[in-house]
C-alpha positions as CSV (number, residue, x, y, z in Angstrom):
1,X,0.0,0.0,0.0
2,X,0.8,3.9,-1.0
3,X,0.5,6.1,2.1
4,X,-0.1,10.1,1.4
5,X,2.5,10.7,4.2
6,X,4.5,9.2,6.5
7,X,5.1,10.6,10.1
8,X,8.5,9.9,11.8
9,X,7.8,10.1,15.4
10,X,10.7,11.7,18.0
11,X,13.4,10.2,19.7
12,X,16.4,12.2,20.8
13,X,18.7,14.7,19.6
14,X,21.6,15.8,21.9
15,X,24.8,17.1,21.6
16,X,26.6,14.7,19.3
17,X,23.7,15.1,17.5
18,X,20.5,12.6,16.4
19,X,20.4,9.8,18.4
20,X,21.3,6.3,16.4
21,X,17.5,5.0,16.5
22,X,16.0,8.4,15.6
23,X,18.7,7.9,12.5
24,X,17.1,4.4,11.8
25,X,13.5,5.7,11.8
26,X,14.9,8.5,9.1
27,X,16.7,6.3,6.9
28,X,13.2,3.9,7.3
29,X,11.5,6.9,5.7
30,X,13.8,7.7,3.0
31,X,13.6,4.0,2.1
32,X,9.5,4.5,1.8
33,X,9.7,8.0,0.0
34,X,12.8,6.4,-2.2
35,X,10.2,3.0,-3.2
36,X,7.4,5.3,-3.3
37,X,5.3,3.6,-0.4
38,X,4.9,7.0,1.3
39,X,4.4,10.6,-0.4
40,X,5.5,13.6,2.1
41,X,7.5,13.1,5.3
42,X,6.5,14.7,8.6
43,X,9.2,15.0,11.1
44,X,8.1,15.3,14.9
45,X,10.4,16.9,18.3
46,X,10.9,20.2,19.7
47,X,13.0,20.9,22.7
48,X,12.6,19.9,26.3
49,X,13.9,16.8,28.4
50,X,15.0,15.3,24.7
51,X,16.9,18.2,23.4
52,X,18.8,20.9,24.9
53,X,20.4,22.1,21.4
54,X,19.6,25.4,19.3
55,X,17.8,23.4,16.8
56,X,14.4,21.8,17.3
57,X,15.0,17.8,16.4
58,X,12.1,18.2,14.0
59,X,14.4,20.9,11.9
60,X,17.3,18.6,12.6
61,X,15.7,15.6,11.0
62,X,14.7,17.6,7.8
63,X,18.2,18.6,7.7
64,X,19.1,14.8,7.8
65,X,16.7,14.5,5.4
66,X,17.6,17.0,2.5
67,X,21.0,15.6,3.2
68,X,20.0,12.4,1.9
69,X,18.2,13.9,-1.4
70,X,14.9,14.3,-0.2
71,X,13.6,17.8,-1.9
72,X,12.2,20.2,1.5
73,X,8.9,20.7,-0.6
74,X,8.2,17.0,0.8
75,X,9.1,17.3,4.4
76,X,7.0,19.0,6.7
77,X,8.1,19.6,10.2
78,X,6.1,19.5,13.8
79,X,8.7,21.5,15.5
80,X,6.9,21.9,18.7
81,X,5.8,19.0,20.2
82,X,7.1,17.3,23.5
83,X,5.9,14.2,23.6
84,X,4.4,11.3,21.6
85,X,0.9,12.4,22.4
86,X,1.5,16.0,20.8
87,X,3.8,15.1,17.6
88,X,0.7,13.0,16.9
89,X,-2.2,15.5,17.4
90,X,0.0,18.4,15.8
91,X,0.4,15.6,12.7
92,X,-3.2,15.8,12.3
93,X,-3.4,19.3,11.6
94,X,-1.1,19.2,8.9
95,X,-2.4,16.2,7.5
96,X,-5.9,17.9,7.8
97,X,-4.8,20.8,6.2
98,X,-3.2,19.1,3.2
99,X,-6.2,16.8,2.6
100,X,-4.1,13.7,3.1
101,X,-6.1,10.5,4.1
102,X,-3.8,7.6,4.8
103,X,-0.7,8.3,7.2
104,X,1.8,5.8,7.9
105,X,3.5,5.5,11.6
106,X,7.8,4.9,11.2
107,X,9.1,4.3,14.5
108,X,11.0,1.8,16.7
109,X,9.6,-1.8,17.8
110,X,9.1,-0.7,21.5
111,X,7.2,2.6,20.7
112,X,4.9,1.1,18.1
113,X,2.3,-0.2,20.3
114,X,1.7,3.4,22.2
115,X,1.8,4.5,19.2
116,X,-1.0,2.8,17.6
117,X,-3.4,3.5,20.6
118,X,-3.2,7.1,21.1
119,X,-3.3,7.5,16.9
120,X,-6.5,5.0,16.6
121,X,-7.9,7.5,19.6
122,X,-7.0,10.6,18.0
123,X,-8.0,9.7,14.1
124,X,-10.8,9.2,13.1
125,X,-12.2,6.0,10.8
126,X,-12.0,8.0,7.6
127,X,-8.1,8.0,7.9
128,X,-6.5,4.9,6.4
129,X,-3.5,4.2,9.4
130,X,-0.6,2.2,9.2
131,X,2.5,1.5,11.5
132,X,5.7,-0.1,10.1
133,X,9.1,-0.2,12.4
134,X,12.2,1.0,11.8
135,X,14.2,-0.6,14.0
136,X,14.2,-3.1,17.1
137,X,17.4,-2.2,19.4
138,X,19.8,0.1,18.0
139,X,21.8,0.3,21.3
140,X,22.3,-1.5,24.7
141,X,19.4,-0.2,27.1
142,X,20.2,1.7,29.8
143,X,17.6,1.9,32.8
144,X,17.2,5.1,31.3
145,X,15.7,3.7,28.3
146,X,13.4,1.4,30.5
147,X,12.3,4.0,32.4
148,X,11.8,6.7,29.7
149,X,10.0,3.7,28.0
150,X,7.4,2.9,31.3
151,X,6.5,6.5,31.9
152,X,5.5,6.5,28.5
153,X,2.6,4.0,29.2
154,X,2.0,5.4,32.5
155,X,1.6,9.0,30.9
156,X,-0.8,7.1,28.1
157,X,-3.2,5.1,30.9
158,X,-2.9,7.9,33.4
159,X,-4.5,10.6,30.8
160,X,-7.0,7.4,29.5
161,X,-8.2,6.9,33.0
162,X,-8.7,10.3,33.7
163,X,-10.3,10.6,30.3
164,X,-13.5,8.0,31.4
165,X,-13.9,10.1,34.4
């Protein structure tokens, strides 16, 4: 299947620059866009606990990105979102506003299932959705990573809970 777009969800940018798996979800795209499975890229990240640069790491992926021959008339850029939940709801707008109805979800093994439940909560049925992952364990885990990881889900059925109240 063809998706309109495809939105690269954030992982980290610090001082060395992007982190290895935020590089793998990239290169994932460029590999879509290349084999035309996906039309436009969105980037997602701003600053915040995963970036203390001058750059926002949605500007710095788009730079990645032109780097590797993708034209900047493709890539649009969500540079102000801090967390998963946001760099999917600001997504929406912009594929709202460009009238695009199937969006495709590159992002890392461990991610991909938070992923799909806060999208399938905030899209509605008329969007086609689709998930692929880039990558399954770029790196050795840190208990940084697992934590990072279980606040993620806590953040997710914390806001769901209070959601059914």
């Amino acid at each position: 299947m063809n998706y309109d777009v495809g939105v690269v969800l954030r992982h980290f940018l610090g001082k060395h620059g992007l982190s290895i798996r935020q590089k793998k979800r990239l290169d994932k795209s460029i590999e879509l866009y290349k084999n035309k499975k996906i039309n436009y890229i969105i980037t997602t990240g701003g600053f915040g606990f995963f970036n203390h640069t001058d750059i926002s790491l949605a500007e710095a992926c788009k730079k990645y990105l032109i780097e590797k021959d993708i034209s900047s008339e493709k890539i649009f850029i969500v540079s102000n979102s801090i967390n998963t939940l946001t760099d999917i709801k600001l997504s929406k707008d912009i594929i709202e506003k460009n009238n695009f109805n199937s969006v495709l979800f590159i992002t890392s093994f461990d991610h991909i299932g938070r992923v799909k439940k806060i999208s399938k909560n905030i899209f509605e049925e008329k969007f086609i959705l689709g998930f692929i992952i880039s990558d399954y364990f770029a790196e050795f885990w840190t208990i940084w990573d697992i934590a990072w990881h279980i606040a993620g889900w806590l953040k997710y059925w914390i806001k769901k809970l209070n959601k059914s109240k």
